[in-house]
C-alpha positions in Angstrom: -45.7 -58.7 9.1 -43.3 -59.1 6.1 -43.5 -57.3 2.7 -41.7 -58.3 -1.0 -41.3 -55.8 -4.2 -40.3 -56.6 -7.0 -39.3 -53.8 -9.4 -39.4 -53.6 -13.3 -35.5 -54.2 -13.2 -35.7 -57.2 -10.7 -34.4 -55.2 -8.0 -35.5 -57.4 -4.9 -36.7 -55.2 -1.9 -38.3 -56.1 1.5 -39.7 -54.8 4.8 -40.8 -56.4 7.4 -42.2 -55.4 11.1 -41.9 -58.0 14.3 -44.4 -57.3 17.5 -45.2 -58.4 20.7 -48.1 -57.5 22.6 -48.4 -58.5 26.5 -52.4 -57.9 27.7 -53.6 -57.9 31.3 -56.9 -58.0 31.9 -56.7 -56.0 36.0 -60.8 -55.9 36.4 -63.7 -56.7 34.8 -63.8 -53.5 32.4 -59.7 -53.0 32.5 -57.1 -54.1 31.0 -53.6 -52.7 30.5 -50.9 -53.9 27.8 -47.6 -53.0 26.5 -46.3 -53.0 22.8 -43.1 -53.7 21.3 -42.1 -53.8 17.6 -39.6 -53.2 15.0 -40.8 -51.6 11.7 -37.2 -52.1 9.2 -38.0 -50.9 5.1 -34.5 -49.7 4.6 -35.3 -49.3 0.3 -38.6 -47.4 1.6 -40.5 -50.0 -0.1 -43.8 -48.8 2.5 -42.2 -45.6 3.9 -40.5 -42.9 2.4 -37.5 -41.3 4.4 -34.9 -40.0 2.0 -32.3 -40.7 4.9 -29.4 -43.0 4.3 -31.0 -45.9 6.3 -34.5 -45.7 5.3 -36.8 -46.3 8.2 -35.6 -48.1 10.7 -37.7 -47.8 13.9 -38.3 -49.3 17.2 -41.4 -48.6 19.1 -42.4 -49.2 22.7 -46.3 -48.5 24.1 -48.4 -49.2 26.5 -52.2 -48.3 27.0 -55.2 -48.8 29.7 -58.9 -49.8 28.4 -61.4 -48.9 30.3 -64.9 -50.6 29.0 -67.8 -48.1 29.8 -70.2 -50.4 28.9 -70.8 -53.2 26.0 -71.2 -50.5 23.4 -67.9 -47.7 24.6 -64.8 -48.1 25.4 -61.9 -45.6 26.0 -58.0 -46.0 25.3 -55.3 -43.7 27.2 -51.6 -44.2 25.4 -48.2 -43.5 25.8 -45.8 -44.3 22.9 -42.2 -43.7 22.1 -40.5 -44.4 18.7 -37.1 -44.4 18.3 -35.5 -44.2 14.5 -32.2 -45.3 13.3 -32.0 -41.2 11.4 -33.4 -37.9 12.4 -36.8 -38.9 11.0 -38.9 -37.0 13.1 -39.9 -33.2 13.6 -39.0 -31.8 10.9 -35.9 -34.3 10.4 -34.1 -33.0 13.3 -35.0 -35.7 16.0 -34.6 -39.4 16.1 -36.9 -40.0 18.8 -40.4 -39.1 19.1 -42.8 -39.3 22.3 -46.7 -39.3 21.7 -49.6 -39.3 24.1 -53.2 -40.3 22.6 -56.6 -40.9 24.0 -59.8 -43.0 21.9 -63.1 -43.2 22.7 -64.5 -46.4 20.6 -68.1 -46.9 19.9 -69.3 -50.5 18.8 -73.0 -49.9 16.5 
């Protein structure tokens, strides 16, 4: 994904955010994948900071699916982000650790 702004002065500013995604399909209603990515908007074109850097952020996930049936499925995640500035909590961490569940419903 890649952004472009152009501001009333013709101030040129970008962003952009690479990913890769590696899915494993381990049963018939399983599968199991892990997530990389860069997010980089260092003039906060997308993101607001107020750090030096703007945000600069790596990311790493991975996540189970478990399909219930056609209709419901539920996610299990683990993520960690990691900034280039103290971004997170209250700006005094640069790293940031999450665990997340989803239940999906398809109507």
């Amino acid at each position: 994904m890649q952004g472009l702004k152009i501001t009333t002065r013709n101030i040129i500013s970008n962003w952009y955010s690479p990913v890769v995604i590696i899915k494993l399909k381990i049963s018939t209603k399983s599968t199991i994948a892990i997530r990389g990515e860069y997010y980089n908007d260092t003039d906060e074109v997308m993101i607001a900071t107020g750090t030096r850097n703007g945000f600069q952020t790596f990311g790493l996930s991975s996540n189970i699916d478990f399909d219930i049936n056609d209709n419901l499925k539920i996610r299990i995640e683990g993520k960690m982000l990691n900034s280039k500035d103290k971004i997170f909590t209250s700006n005094t961490k640069n790293k940031n650790y999450s665990a997340t569940t989803n239940l999906t419903i398809r109507l």
